[in-house]
RONUMI-584537 format. One record per residue (C-alpha): residue in one letter; x, y, z. Coordinates in steps of 0.02 Angstrom, whole numbers, plus 32768, in hexadecimal, padded with zeros to 4 digits. Example, Ala and Ser with C-alpha at 12.3 -4.5 7.8 and 13.67 -1.06 7.14 Angstrom:
BEGIN
A82677F1F8186S82AC7FCB8165
This chain:
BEGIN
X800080008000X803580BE7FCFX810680D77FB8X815080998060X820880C980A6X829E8093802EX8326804D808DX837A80C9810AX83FE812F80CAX84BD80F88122X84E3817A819CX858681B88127X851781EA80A6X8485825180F9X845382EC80DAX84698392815BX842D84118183X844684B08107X84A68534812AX846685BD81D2X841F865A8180X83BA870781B6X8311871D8194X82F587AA80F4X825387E18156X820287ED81F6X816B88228249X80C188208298X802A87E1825EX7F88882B82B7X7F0287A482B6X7E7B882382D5X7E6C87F28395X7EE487E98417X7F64878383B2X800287C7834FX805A87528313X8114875B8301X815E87268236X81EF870981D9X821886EB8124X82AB869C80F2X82FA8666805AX82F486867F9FX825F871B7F75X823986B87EDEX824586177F21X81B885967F3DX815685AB7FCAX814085418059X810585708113X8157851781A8X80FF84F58252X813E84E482F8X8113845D836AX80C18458841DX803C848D8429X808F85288465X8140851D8428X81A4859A83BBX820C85AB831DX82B385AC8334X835485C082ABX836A850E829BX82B2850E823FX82ED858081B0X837784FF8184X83128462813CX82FC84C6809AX83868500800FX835E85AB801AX83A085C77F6BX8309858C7F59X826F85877FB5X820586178011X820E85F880C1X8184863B8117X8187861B81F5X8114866A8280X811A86488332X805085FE8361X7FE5865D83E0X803586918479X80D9863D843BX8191866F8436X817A872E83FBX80C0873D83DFX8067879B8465X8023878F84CCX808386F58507X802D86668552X7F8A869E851EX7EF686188527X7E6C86AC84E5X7E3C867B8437X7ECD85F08432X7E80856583C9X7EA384F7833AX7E2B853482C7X7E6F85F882F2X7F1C85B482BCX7EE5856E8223X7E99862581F6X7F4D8665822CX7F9785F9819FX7F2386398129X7F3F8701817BX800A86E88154X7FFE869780A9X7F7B87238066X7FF187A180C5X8083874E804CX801D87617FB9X8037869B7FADX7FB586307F38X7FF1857B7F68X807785397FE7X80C884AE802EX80A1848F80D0X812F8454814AX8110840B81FFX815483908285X80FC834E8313X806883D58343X8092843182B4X805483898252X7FB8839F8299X7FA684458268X7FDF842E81B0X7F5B83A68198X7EC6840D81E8X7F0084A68174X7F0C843180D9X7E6F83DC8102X7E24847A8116X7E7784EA808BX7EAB84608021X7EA784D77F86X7F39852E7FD3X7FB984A47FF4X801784647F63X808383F37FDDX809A83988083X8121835F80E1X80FC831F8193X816C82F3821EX8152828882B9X808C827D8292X801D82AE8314X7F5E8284830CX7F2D82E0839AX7EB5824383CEX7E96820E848DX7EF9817D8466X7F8A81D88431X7F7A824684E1X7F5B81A9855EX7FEF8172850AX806281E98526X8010824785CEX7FBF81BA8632X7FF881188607X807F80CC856DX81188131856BX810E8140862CX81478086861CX81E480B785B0X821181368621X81DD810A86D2X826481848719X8233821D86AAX818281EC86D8X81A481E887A2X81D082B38772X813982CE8719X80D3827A879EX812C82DB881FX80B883978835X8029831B882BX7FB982DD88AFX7F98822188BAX7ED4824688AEX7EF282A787F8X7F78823487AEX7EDB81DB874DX7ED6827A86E9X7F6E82C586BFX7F4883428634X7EB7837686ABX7F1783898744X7FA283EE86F0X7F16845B8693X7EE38485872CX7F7F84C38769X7FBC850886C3X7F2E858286D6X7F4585A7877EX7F4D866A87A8X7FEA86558811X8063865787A7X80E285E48821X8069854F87FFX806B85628747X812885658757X811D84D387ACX80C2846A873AX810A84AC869DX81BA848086B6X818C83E086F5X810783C0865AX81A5840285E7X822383A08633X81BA830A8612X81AF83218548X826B8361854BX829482C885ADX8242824F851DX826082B08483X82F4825A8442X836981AC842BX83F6822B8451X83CA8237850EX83BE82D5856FX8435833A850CX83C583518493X8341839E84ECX830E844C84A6X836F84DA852CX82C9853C851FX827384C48592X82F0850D8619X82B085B08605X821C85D1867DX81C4864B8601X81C785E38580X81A3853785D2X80F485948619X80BF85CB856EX80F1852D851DX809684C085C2X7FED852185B4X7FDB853E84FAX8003846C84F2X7F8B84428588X7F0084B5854CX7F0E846C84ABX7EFE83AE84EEX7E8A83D4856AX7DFE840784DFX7E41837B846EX7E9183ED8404X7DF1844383D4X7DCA83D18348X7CF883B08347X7D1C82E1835CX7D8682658382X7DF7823382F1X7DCF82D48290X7E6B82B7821FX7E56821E81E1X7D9D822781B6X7DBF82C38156X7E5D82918102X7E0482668053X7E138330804DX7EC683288025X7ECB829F7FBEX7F3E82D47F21X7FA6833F7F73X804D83117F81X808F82D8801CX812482A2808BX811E82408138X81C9822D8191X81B681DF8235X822A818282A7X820780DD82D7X824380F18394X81D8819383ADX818B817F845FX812F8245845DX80C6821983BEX80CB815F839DX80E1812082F5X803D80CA82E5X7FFC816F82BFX805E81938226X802F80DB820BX7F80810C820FX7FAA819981A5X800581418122X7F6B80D68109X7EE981408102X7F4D819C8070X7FBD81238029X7FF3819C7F95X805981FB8015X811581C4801EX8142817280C6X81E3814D8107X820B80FC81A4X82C9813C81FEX830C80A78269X837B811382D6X830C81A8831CX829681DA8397X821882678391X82AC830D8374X82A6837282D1X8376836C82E9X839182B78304X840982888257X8389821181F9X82EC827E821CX835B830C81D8X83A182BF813CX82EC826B8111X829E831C8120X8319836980AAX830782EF8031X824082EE8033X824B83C58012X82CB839D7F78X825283207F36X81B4838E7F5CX821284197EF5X824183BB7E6DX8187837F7E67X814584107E7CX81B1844A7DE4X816D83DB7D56
């Protein structure tokens, strides 16, 4: 069924990373609410477009985004979500949904004076790609998804109640930790709870321990690969509450398994799944899932990696799927 992975590339001959470079243009995008959002292009002006979403719910862009593209050529268009990284106000719940996102998308590529785009997205951001391509998909000439998340209640209990805690019974203990023994049957609720807490000590509380816990099971590479930003108290609140408030309303989608029983909305578009097989945060059966529901979609399996964007495989895999959505893209 569909085009699965070829046969992984020997480490000597994968792909990096591209060169670091400066965005050509930044700004703010007012959403006509509360929300500006913070934007950068980067790369070639005439260069095919292709918008790249952060992960979380809640996370940021960072430099290391800008560099899965040649930006000889390709457009690269970033924004930081609601109440993430430099949009304001930070850590804002107020409007904060998945639908309001998906308008966002659609606010930045009429504010590029973009027709069609690729759409780019790991982990959250895969999510997000697939609800704006299911909604818009008259927009998106492309996808390539990392690390796919479903956003179902199965995917959650996995990964906040009961699965990876069984991989990771010592990260776990931490995460258990700010929790009473009479909540632990509903993590995401308990830690909602606190997470929108007016005293700001107790969401400090819970959101370094709820960051520490996806920073401790993000990668094969241990805990030197967990993002710095999770040590920063600022930006482990945003990213704790924006993820949390997100979960705790099941990611705003209007049933279970929204995805998947609207995927026949994106079927001809060109697509790319990279996922690794040992990802704990968003299981592969997902992408699994995925792959079957629209086999035309390339889908290719890395051995060696976790969940992380920068683990060598995912990297090289990702790389190659944006050269081969370019020269596709060309004909």
């Amino acid at each position: 069924m569909g085009r699965s992975s070829p046969l992984p590339v020997p480490a000597p001959n994968r792909r990096g990373l591209f060169s670091s470079l400066e965005p050509t243009a930044v700004g703010w995008l007012h959403t006509g609410g509360r929300h500006e959002l913070y934007y950068e292009e980067c790369g070639a002006a005439g260069g095919r477009p292709v918008v790249i979403l952060h992960g979380g719910p809640g996370g940021a862009i960072n430099p290391t985004m800008r560099r899965f593209f040649d930006p000889s050529k390709w457009r690269m268009a970033l924004f930081d979500q609601r109440g993430c990284g430099r949009s304001h106000p930070n850590a804002s719940l107020d409007d904060n949904t998945t639908w309001a996102l998906v308008a966002d998308i659609e606010r930045l590529r009429v504010h590029f004076g973009i027709e069609r785009w690729t759409v780019f997205g790991g982990s959250w951001g895969s999510t997000l790609a697939l609800a704006y391509a299911i909604t818009h998909p008259e927009r998106v000439d492309a996808l390539i998804l990392r690390g796919v998340f479903l956003l179902t209640q199965k995917e959650l209990a996995w990964f906040y109640q009961d699965g990876a805690s069984m991989m990771f019974p010592d990260a776990w203990e931490r995460f258990l930790a700010p929790i009473p023994i009479a909540e632990q049957g509903d993590m995401i609720g308990a830690y909602h709870r606190r997470l929108v807490h007016t005293d700001r000590k107790i969401q400090a509380e819970a959101a370094a321990a709820w960051s520490q816990w996806e920073g401790d099971t993000i990668s094969l590479r241990g805990p030197e690969a967990r993002p710095t930003k999770f040590n920063e108290i600022d930006f482990a609140i945003a990213f704790a509450r924006i993820e949390c408030h997100f979960f705790a309303n099941k990611g705003f989608f209007p049933e279970e398994g929204w995805i998947l029983k609207n995927i026949h909305k994106i079927q001809g578009i060109p697509g790319w799944i990279v996922q690794g097989r040992f990802d704990v945060v968003t299981p592969m059966s997902s992408a699994w899932a995925l792959h079957k529901a629209w086999p035309d979609a390339h889908f290719n399996v890395i051995w060696d990696a976790g969940h992380a964007s920068t683990e060598p495989g995912i990297i090289d895999a990702l790389i190659r799927a944006g050269d081969a959505a370019l020269q596709g893209l060309a004909r």
